[in-house]
C-alpha positions in Angstrom: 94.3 101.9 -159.6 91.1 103.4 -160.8 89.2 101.0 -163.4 87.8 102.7 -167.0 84.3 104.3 -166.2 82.1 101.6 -167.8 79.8 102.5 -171.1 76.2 103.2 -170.7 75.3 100.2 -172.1 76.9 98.3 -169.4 75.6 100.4 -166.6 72.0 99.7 -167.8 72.9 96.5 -167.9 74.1 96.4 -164.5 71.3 98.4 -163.3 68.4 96.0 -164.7 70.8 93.3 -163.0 70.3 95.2 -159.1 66.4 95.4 -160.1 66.3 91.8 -160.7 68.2 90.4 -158.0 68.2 93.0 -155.0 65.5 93.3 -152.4 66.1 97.0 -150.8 66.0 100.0 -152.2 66.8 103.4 -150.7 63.7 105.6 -151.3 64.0 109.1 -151.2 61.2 111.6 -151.1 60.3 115.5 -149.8 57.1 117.3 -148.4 55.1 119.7 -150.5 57.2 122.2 -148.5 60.7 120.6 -149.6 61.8 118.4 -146.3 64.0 115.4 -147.2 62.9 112.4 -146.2 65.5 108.9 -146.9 64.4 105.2 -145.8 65.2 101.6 -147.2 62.2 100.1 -148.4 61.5 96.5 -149.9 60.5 96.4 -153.5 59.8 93.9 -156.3 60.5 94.6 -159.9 58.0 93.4 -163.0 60.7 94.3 -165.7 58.2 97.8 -165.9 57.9 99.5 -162.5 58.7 98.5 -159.2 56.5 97.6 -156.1 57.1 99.1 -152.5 54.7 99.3 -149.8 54.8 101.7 -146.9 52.3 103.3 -144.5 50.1 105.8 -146.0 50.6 107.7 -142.4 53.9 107.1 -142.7 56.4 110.4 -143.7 57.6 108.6 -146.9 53.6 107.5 -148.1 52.6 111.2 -147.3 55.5 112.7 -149.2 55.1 110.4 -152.5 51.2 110.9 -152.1 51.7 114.8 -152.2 54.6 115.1 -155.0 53.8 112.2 -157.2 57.4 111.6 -157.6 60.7 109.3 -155.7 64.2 109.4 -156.3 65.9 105.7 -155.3 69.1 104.6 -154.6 69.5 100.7 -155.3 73.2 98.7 -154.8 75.8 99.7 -152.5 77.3 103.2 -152.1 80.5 102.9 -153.9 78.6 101.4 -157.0 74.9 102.7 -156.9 72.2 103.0 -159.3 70.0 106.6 -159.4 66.2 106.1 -160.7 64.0 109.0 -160.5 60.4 108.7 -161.9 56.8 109.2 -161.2 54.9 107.7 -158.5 51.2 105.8 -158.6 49.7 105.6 -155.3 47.2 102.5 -154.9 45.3 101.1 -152.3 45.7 97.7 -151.4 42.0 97.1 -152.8 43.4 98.0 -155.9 46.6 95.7 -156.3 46.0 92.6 -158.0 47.0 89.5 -156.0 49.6 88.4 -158.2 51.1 91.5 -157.8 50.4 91.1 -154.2 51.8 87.6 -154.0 54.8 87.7 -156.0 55.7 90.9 -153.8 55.3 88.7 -150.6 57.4 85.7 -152.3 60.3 88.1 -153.5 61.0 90.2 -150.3 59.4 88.2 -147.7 57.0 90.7 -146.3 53.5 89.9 -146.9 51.8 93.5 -146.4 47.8 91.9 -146.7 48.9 90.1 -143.0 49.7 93.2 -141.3 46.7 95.1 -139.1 48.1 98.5 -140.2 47.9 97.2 -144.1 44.2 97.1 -143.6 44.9 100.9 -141.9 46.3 102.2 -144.6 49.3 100.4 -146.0 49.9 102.0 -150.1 52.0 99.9 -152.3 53.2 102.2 -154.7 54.0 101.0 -158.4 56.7 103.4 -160.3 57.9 103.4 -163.8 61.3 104.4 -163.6 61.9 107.8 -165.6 65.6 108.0 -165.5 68.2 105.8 -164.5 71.4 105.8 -164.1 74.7 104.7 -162.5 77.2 106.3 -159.9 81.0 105.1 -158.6 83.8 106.0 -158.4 84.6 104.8 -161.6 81.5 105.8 -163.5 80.8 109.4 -162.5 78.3 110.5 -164.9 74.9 109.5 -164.7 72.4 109.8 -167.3 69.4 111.4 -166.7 71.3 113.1 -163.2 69.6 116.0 -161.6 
């Protein structure tokens, strides 16, 4: 039996509950030319934006770098949460420690210890501009594209 698609009140609610609890997002980005590109990536949520790091070399740092913008994928597939928004690229000069810190203490990867941080590593910082809510039982997602 299929359960009542739940109200958009509830998926937000449920949403903010993945950002506060989950570690691992899936990250979607594309080249300038279009390519899709699709990895999990550790994040940390502020109650504003959320924090990911990832090579600036890497295919993922290159793509948000060049577009600006990230589409994630955050729970599990029969009941996931779809936030699109605009990316800020910074350097890791320019994170603040706490931000740093709190990163290291949620997800348990401390990007500063790494040699290819000093190479390169971007923590990106993203308000989210839409989010929304997909299962089987809740089908429509606000903000969908």
């Amino acid at each position: 039996m299929t359960a009542a698609p739940r109200s958009r009140d509830r998926r937000r609610r449920d949403t903010e509950h993945r950002l506060t609890h989950d570690i691992d997002t899936w990250v979607a980005s594309a080249s300038a030319d279009g390519a899709p590109y699709l990895v999990p990536l550790s994040f940390d949520w502020d109650g504003e934006s959320l924090l990911m790091a990832t090579p600036t070399d890497s295919p993922t740092g290159r793509n948000l770098a060049a577009t600006r913008t990230v589409r994630l994928g955050l729970g599990h597939t029969r009941d996931v949460s779809m936030i699109e928004g605009e990316v800020e690229v910074l350097g890791i000069d320019a994170l603040p420690a706490a931000a740093g810190d709190r990163f290291a203490a949620r997800t348990g990867f401390v990007p500063q210890a790494l040699n290819f941080v000093r190479a390169g590593e971007t923590p990106l910082r993203r308000p989210p501009r839409t989010a929304g809510s997909a299962s089987p039982r809740a089908a429509s997602r606000p903000g969908a594209r």
